[in-house]
Every structure is written in structure tokens, then in C-alpha cells.
PQR file of N, CA, C, O and H, with PARSE charges and radii, in Angstrom:
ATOM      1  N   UNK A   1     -18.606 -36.975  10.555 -0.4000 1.5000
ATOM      2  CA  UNK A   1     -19.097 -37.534   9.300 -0.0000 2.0000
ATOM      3  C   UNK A   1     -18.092 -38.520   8.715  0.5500 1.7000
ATOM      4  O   UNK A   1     -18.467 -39.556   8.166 -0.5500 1.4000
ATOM      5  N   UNK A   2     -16.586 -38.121   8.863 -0.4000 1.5000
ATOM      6  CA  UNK A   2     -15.720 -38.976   8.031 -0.0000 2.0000
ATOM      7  C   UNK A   2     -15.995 -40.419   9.024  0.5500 1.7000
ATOM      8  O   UNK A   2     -15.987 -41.472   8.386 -0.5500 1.4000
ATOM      9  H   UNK A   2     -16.281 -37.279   9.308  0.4000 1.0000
ATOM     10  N   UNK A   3     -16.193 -40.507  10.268 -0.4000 1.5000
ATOM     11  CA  UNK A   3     -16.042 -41.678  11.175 -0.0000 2.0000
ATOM     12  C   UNK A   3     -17.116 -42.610  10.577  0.5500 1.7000
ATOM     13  O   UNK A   3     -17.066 -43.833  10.450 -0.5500 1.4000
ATOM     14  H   UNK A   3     -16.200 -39.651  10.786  0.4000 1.0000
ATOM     15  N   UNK A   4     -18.381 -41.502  10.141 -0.4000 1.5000
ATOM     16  CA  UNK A   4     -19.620 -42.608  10.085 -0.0000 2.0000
ATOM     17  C   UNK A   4     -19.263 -43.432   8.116  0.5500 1.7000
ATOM     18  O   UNK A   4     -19.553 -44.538   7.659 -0.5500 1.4000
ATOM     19  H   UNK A   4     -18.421 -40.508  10.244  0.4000 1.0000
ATOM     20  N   UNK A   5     -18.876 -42.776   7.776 -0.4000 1.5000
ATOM     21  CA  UNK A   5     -18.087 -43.256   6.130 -0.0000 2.0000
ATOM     22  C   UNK A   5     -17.145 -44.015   6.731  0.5500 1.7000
ATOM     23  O   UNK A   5     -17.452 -45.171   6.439 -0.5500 1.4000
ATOM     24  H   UNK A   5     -18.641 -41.878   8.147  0.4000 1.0000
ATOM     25  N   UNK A   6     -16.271 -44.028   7.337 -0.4000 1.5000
ATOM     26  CA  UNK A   6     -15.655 -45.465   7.415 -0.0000 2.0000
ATOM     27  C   UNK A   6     -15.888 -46.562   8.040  0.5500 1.7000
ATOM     28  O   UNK A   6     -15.379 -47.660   7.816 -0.5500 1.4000
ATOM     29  H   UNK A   6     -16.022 -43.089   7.575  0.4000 1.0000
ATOM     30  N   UNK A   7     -16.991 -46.164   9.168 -0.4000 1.5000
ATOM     31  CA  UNK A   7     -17.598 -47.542   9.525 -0.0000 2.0000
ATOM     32  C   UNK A   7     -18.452 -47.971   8.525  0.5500 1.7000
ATOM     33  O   UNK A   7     -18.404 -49.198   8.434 -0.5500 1.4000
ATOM     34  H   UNK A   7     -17.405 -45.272   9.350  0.4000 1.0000
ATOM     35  N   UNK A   8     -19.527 -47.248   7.414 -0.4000 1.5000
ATOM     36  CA  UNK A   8     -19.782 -48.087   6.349 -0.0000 2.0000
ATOM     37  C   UNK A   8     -19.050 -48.773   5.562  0.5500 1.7000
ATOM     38  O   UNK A   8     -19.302 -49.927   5.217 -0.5500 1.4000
ATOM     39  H   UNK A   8     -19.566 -46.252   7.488  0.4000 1.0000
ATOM     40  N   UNK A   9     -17.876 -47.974   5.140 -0.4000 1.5000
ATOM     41  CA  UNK A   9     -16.882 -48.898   4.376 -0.0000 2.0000
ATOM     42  C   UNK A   9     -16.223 -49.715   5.137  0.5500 1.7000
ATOM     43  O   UNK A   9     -15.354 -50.207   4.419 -0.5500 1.4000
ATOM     44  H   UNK A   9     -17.671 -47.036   5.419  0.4000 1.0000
ATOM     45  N   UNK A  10     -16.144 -50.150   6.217 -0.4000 1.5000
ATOM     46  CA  UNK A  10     -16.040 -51.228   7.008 -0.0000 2.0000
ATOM     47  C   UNK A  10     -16.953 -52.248   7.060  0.5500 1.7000
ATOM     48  O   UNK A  10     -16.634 -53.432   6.948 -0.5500 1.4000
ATOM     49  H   UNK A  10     -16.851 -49.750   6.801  0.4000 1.0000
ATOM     50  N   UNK A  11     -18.169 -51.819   7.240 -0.4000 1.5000
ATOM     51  CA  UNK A  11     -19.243 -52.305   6.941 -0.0000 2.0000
ATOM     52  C   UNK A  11     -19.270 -53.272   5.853  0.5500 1.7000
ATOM     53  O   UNK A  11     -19.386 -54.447   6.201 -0.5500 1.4000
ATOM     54  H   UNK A  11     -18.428 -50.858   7.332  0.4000 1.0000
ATOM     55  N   UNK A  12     -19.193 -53.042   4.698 -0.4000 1.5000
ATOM     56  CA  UNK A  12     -19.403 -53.270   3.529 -0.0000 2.0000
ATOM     57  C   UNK A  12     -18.155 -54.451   3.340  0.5500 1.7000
ATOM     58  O   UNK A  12     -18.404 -55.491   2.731 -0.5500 1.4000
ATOM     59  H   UNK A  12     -19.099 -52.087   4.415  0.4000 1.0000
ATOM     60  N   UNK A  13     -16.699 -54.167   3.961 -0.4000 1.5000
ATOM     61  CA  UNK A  13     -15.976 -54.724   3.570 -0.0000 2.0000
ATOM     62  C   UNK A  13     -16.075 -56.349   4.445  0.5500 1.7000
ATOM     63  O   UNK A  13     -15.773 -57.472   4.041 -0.5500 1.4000
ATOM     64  H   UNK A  13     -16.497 -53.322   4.456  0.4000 1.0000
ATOM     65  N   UNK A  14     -16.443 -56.041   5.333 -0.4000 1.5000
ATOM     66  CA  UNK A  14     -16.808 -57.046   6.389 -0.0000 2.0000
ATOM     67  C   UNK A  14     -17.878 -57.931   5.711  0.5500 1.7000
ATOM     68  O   UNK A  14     -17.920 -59.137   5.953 -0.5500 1.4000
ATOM     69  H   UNK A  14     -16.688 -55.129   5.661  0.4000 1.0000
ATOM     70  N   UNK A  15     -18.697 -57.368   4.908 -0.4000 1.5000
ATOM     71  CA  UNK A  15     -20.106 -58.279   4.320 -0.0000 2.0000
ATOM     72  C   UNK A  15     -19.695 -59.283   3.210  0.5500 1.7000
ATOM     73  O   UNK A  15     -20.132 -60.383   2.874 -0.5500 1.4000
ATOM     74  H   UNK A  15     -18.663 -56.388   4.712  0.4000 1.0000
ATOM     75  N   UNK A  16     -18.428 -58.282   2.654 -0.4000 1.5000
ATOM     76  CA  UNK A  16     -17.836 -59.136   1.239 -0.0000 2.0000
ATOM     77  C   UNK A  16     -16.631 -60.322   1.815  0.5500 1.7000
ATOM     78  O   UNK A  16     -15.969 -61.087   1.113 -0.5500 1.4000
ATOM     79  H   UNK A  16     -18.073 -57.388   2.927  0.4000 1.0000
ATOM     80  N   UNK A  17     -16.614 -60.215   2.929 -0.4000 1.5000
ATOM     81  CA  UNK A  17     -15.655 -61.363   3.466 -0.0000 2.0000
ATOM     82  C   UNK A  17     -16.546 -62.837   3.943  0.5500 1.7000
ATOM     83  O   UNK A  17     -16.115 -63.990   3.937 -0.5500 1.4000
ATOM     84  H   UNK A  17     -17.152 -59.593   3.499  0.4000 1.0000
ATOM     85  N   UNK A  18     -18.117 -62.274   4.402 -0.4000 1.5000
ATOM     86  CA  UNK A  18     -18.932 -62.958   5.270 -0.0000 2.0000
ATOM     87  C   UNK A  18     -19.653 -64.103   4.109  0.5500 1.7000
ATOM     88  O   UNK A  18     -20.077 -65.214   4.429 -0.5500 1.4000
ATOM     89  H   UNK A  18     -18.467 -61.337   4.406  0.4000 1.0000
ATOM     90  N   UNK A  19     -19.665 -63.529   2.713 -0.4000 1.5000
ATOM     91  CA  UNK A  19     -19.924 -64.103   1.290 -0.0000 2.0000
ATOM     92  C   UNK A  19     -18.859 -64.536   0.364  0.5500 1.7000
ATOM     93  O   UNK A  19     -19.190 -64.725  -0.807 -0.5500 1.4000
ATOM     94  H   UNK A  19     -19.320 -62.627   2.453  0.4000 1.0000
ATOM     95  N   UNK A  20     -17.885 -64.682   0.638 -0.4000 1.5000
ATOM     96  CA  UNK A  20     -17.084 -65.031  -0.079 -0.0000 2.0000
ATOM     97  C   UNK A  20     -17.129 -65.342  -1.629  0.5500 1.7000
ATOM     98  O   UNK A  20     -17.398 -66.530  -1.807 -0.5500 1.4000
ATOM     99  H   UNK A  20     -17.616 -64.528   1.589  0.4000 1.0000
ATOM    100  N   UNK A  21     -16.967 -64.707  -2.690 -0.4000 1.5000
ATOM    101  CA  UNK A  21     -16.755 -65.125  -4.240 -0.0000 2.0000
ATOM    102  C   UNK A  21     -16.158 -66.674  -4.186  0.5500 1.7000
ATOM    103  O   UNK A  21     -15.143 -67.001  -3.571 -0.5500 1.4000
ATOM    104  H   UNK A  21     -16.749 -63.742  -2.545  0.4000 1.0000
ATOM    105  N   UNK A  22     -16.802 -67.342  -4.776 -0.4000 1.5000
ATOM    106  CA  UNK A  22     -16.597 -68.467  -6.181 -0.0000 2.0000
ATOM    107  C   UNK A  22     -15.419 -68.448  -6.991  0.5500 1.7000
ATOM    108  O   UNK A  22     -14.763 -69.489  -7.024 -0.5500 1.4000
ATOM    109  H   UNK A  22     -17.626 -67.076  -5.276  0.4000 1.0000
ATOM    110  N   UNK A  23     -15.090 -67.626  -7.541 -0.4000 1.5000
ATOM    111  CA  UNK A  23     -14.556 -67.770  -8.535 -0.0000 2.0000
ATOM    112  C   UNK A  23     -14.071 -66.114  -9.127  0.5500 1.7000
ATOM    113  O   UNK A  23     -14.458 -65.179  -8.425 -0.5500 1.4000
ATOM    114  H   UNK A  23     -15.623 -66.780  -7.515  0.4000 1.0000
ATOM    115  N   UNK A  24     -13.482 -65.873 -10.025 -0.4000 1.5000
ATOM    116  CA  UNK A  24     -13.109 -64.119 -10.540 -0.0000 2.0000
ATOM    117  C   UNK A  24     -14.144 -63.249 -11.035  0.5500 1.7000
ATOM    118  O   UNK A  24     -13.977 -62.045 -10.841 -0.5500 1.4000
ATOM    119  H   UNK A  24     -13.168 -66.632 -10.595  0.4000 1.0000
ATOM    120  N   UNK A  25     -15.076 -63.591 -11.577 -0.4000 1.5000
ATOM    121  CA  UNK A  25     -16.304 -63.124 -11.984 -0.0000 2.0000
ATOM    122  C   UNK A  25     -17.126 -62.879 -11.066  0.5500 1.7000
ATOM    123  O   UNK A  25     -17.652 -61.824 -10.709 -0.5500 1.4000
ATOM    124  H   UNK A  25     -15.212 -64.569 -11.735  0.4000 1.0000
ATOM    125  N   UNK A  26     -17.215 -64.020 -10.667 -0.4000 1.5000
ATOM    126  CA  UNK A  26     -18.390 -63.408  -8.977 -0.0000 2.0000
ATOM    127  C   UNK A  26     -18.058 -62.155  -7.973  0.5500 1.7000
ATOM    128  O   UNK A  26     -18.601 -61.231  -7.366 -0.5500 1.4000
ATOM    129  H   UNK A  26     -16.788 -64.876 -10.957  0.4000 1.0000
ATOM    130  N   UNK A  27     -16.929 -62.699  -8.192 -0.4000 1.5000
ATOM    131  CA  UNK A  27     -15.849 -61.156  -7.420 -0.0000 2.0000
ATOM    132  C   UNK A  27     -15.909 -60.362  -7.876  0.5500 1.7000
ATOM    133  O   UNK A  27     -15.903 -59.498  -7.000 -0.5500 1.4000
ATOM    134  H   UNK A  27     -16.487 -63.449  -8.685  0.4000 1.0000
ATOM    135  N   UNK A  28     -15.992 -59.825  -8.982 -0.4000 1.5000
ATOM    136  CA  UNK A  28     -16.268 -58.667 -10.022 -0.0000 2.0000
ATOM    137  C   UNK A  28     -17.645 -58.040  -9.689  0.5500 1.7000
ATOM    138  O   UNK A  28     -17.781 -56.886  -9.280 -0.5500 1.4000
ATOM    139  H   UNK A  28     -15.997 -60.528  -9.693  0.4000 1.0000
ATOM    140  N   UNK A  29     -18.671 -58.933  -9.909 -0.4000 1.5000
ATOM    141  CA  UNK A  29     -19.728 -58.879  -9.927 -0.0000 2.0000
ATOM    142  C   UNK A  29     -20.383 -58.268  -8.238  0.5500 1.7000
ATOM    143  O   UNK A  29     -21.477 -57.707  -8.182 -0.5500 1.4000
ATOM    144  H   UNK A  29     -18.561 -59.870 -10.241  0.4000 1.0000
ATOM    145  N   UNK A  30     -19.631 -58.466  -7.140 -0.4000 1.5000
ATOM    146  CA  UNK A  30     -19.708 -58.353  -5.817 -0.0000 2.0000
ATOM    147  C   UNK A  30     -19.287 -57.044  -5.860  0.5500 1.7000
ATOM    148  O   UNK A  30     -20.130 -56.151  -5.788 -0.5500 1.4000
ATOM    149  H   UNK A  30     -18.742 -58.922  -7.185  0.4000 1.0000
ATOM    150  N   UNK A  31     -17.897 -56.739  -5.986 -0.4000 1.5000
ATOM    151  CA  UNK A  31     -16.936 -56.021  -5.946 -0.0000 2.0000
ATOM    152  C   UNK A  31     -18.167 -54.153  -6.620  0.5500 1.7000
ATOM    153  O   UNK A  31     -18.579 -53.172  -6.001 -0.5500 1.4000
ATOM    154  H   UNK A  31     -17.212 -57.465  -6.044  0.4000 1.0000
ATOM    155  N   UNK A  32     -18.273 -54.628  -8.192 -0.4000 1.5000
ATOM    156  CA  UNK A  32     -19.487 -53.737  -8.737 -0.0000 2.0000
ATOM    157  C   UNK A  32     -20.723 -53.466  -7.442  0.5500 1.7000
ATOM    158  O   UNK A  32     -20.560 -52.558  -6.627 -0.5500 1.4000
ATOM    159  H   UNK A  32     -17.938 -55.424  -8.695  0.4000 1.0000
ATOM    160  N   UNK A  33     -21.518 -54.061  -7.415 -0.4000 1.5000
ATOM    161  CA  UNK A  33     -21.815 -53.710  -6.666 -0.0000 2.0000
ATOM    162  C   UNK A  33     -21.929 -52.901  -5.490  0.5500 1.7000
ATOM    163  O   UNK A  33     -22.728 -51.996  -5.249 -0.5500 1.4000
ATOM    164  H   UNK A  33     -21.650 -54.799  -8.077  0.4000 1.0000
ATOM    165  N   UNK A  34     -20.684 -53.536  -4.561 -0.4000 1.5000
ATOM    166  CA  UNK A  34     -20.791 -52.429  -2.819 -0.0000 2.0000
ATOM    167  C   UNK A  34     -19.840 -51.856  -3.273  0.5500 1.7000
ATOM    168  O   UNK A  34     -18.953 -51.719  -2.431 -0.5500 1.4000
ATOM    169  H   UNK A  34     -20.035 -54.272  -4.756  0.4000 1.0000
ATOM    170  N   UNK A  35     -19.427 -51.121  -5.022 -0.4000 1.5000
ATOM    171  CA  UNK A  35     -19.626 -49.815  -5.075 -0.0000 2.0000
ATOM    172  C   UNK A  35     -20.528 -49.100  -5.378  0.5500 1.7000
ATOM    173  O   UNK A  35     -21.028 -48.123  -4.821 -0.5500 1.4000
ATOM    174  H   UNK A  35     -20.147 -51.233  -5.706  0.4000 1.0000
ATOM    175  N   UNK A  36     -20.743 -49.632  -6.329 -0.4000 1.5000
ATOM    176  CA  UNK A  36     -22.797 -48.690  -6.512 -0.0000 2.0000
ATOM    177  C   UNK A  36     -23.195 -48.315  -5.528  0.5500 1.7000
ATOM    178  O   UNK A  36     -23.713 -47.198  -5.506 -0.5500 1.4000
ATOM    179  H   UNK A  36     -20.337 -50.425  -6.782  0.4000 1.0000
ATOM    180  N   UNK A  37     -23.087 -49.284  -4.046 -0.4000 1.5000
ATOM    181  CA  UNK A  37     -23.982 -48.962  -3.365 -0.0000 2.0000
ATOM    182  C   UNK A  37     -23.255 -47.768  -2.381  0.5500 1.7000
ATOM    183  O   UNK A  37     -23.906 -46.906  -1.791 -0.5500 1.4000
ATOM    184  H   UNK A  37     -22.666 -50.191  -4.064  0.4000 1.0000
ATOM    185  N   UNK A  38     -21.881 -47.890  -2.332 -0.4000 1.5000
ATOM    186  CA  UNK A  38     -21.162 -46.636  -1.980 -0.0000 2.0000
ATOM    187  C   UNK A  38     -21.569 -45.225  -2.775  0.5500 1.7000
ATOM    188  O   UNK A  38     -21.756 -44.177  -2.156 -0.5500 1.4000
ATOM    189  H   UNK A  38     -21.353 -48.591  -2.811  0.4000 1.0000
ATOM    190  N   UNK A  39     -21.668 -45.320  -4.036 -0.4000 1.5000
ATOM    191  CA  UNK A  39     -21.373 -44.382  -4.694 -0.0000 2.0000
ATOM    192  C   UNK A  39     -23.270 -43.721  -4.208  0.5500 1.7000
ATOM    193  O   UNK A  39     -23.480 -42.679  -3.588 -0.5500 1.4000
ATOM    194  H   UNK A  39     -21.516 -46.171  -4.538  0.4000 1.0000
ATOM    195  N   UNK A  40     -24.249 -44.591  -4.663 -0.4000 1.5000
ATOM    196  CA  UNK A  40     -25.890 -43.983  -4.368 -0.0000 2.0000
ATOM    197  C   UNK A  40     -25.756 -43.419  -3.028  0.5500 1.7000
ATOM    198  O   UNK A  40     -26.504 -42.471  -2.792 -0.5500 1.4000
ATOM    199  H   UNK A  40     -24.079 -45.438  -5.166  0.4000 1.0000
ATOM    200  N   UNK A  41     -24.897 -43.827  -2.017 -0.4000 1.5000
ATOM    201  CA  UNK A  41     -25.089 -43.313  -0.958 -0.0000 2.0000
ATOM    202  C   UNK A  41     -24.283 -41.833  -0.188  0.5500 1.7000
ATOM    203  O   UNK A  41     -24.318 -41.268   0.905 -0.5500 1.4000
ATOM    204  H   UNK A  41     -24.289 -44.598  -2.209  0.4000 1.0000
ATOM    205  N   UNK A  42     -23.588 -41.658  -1.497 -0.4000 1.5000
ATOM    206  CA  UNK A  42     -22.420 -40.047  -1.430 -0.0000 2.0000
ATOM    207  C   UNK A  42     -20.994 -40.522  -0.755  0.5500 1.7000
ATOM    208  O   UNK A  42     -20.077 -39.776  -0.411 -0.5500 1.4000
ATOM    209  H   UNK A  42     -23.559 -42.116  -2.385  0.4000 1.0000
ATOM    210  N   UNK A  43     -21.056 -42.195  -0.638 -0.4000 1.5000
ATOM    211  CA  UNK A  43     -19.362 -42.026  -0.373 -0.0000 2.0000
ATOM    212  C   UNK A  43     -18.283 -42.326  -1.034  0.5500 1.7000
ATOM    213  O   UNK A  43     -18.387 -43.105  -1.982 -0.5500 1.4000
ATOM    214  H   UNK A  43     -21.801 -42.800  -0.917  0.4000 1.0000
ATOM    215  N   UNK A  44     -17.685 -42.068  -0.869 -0.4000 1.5000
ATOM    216  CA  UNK A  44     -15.938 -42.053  -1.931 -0.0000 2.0000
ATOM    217  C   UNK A  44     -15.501 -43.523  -1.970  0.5500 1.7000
ATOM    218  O   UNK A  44     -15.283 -43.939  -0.832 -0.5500 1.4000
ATOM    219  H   UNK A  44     -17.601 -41.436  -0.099  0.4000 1.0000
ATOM    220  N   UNK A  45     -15.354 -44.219  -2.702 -0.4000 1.5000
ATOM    221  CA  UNK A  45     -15.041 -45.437  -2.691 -0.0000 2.0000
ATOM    222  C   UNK A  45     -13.563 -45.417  -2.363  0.5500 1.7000
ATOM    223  O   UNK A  45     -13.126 -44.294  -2.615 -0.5500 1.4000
ATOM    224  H   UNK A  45     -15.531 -43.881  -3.627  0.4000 1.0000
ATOM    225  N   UNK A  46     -12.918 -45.975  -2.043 -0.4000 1.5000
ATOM    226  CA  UNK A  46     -11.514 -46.523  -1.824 -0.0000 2.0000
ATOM    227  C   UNK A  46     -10.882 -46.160  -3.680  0.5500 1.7000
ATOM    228  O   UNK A  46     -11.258 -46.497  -4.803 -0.5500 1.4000
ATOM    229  H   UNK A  46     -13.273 -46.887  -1.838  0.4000 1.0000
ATOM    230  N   UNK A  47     -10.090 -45.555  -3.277 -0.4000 1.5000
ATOM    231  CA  UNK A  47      -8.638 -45.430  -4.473 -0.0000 2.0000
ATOM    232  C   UNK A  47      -8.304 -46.949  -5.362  0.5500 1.7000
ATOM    233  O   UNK A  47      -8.724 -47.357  -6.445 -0.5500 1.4000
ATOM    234  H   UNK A  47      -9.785 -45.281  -2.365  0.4000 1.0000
ATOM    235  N   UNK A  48      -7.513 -47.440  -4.519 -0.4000 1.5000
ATOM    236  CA  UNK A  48      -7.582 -49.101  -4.715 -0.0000 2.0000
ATOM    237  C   UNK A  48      -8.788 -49.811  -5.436  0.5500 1.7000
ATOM    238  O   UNK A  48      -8.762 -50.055  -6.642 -0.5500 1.4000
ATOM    239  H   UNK A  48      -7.172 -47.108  -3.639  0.4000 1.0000
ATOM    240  N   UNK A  49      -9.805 -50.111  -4.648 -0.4000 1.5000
ATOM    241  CA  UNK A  49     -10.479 -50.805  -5.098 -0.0000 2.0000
ATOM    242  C   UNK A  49     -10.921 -49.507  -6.184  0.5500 1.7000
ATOM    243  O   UNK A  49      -9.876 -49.673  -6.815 -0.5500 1.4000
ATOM    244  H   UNK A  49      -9.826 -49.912  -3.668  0.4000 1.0000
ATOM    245  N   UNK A  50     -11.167 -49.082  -6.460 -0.4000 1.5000
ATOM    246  CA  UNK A  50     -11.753 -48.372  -7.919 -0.0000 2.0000
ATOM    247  C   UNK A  50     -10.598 -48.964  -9.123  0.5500 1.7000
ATOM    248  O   UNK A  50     -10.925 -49.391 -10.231 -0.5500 1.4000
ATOM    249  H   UNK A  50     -12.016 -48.948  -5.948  0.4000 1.0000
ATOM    250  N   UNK A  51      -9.637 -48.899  -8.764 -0.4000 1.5000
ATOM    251  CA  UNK A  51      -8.290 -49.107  -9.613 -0.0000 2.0000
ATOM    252  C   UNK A  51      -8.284 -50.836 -10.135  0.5500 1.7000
ATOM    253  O   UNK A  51      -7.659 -51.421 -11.019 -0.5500 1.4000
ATOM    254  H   UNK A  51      -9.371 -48.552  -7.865  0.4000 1.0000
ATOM    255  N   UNK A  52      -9.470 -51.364  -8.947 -0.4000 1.5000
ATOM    256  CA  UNK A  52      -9.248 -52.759  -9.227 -0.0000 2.0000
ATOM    257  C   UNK A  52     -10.699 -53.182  -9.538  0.5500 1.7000
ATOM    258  O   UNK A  52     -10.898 -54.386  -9.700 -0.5500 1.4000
ATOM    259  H   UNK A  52      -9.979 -50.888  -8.229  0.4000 1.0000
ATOM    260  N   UNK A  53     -11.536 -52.489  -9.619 -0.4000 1.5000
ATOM    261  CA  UNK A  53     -12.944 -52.214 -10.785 -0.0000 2.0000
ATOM    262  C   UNK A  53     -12.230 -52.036 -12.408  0.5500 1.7000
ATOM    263  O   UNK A  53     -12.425 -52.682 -13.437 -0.5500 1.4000
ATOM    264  H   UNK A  53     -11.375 -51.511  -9.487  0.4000 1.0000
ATOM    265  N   UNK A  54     -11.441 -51.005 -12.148 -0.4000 1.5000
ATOM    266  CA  UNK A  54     -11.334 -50.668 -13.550 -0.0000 2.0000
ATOM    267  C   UNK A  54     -10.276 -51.596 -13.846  0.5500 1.7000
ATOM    268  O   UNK A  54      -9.625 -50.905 -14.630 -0.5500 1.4000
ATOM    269  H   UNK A  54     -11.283 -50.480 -11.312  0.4000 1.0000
ATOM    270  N   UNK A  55      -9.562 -52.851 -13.745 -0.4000 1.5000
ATOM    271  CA  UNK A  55      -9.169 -53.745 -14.045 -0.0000 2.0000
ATOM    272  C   UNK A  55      -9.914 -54.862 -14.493  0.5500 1.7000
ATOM    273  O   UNK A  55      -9.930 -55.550 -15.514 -0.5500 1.4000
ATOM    274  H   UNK A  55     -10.091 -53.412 -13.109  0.4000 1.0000
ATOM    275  N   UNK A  56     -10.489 -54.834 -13.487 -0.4000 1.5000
ATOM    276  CA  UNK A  56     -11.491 -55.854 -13.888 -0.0000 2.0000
ATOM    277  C   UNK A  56     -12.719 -55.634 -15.005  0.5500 1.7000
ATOM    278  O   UNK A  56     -12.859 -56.362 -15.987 -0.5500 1.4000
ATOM    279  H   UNK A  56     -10.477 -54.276 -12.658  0.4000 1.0000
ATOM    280  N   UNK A  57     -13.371 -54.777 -14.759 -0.4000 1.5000
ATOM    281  CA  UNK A  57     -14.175 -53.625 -15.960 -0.0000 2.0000
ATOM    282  C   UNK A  57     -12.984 -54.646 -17.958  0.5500 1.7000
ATOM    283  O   UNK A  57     -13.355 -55.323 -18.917 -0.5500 1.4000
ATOM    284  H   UNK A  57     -13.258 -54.185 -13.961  0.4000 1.0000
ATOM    285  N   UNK A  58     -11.538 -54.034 -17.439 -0.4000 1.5000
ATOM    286  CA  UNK A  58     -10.771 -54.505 -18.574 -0.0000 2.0000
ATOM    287  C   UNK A  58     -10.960 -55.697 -18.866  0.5500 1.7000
ATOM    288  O   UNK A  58     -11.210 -55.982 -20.037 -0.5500 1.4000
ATOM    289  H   UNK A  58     -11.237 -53.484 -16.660  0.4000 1.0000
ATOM    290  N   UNK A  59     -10.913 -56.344 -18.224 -0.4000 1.5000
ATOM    291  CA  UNK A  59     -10.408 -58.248 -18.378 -0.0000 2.0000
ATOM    292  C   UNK A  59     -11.994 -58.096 -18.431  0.5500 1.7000
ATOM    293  O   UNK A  59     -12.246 -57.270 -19.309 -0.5500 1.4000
ATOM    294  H   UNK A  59     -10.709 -56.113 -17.273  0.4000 1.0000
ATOM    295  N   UNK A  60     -12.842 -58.439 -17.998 -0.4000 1.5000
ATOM    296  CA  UNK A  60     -14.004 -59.095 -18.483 -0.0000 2.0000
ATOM    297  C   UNK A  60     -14.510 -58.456 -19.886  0.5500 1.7000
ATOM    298  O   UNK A  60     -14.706 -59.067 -20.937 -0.5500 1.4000
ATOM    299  H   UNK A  60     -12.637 -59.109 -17.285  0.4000 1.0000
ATOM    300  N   UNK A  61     -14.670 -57.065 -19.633 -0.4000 1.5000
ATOM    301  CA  UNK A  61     -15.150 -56.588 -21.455 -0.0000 2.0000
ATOM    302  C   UNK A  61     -14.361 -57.061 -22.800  0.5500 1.7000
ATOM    303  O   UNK A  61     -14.716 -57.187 -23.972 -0.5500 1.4000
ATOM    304  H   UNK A  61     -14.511 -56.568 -18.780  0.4000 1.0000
ATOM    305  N   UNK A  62     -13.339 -57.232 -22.226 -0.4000 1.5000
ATOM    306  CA  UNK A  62     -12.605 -58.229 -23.616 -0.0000 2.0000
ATOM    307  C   UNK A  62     -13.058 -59.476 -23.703  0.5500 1.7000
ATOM    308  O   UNK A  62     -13.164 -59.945 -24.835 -0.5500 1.4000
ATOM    309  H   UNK A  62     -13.050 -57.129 -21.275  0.4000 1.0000
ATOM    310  N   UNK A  63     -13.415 -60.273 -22.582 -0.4000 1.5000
ATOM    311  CA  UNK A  63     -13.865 -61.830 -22.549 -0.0000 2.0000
ATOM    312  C   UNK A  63     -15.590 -61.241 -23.217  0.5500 1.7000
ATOM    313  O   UNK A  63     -16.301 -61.983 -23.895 -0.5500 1.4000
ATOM    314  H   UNK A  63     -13.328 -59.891 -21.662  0.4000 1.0000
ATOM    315  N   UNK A  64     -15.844 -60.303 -22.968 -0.4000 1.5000
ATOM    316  CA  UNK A  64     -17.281 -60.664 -23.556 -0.0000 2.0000
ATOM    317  C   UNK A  64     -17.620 -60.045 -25.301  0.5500 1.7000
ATOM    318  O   UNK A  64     -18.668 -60.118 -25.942 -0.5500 1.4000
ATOM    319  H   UNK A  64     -15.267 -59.701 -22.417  0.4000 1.0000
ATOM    320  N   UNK A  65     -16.224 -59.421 -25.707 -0.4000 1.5000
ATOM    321  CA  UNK A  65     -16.112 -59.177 -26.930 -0.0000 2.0000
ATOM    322  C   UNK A  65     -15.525 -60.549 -28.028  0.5500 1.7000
ATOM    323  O   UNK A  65     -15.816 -60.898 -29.172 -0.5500 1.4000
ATOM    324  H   UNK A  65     -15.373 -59.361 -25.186  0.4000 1.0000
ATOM    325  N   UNK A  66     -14.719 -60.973 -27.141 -0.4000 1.5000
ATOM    326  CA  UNK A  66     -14.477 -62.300 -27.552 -0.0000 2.0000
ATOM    327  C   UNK A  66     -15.708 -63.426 -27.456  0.5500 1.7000
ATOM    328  O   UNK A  66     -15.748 -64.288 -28.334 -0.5500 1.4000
ATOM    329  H   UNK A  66     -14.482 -60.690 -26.211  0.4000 1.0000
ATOM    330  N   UNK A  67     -16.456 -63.426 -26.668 -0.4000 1.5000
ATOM    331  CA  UNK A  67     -18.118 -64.137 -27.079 -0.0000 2.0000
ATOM    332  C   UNK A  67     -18.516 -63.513 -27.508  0.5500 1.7000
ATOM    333  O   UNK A  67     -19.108 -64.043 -28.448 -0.5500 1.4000
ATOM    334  H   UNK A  67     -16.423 -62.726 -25.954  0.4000 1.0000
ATOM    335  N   UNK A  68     -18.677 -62.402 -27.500 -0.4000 1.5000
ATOM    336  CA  UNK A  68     -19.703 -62.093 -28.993 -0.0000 2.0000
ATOM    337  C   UNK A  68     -19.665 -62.721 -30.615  0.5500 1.7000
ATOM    338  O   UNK A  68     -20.488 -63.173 -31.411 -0.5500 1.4000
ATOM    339  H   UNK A  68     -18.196 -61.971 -26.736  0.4000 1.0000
ATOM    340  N   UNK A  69     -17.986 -62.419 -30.579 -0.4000 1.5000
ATOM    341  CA  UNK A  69     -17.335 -62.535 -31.908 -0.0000 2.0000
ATOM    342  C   UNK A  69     -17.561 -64.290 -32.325  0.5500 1.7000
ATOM    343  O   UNK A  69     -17.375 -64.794 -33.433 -0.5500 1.4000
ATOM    344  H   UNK A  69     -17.317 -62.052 -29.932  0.4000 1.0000
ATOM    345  N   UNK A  70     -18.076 -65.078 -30.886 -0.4000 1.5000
ATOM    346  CA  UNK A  70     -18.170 -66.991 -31.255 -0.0000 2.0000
ATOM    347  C   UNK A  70     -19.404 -67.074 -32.460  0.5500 1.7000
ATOM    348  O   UNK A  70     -19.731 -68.162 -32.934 -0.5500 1.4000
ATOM    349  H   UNK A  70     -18.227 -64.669 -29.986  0.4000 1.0000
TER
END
């Protein structure tokens, strides 16, 4: 079972290389994602990248409290 979880998360990581982000937001926006889709599917996301969701999660919710406030 652990083999077939890391060839998805291989999987997945391979797809986000094959699409490449734009820009920091798009990356965010990617990044969200093929975890959702980790998480609907019962697997453990990477340590790291969760650590770098919840960074990002930071920096954008302040940019969008700061548009609100325009």
C-alpha cells in the first residue's frame, strides 16, 4: 500500500512539473489543489509541502484582506 501512495505522489508531482505555474498565485492555486486531491483520496500529503500551503494560505489571506480594505 505505502508503494502504491508514493507512486501517486509521484504521480501528482510529475503533473505539477508537466504545467508549470505563471507566476506565485497560480502556484498556490495548483499547489491547493493536488492536495485536496491527495487528501479526498486518504493520502498523507508531504510534511513540506503542507508547511508550504500553510505559508502560502499566510501571504495570500493578507493580500486579500488588504483588497478588501481598497
Amino acid at each position: 500500500m505505502a508503494l502504491e501512495s508514493l507512486k501517486a505522489e509521484i504521480g501528482l508531482i510529475l503533473e505539477m512539473f508537466s504545467n508549470p505555474p505563471h507566476d506565485r498565485y497560480e502556484l498556490y492555486v495548483q499547489l491547493k489543489e493536488k492536495l485536496n486531491d491527495m487528501r479526498v483520496f486518504g493520502m498523507t500529503p508531504p510534511a513540506d509541502l503542507l508547511e508550504f500551503e500553510e505559508a502560502l494560505d499566510k501571504e495570500f489571506a493578507g493580500q486579500g484582506a488588504a483588497a478588501r480594505k481598497r
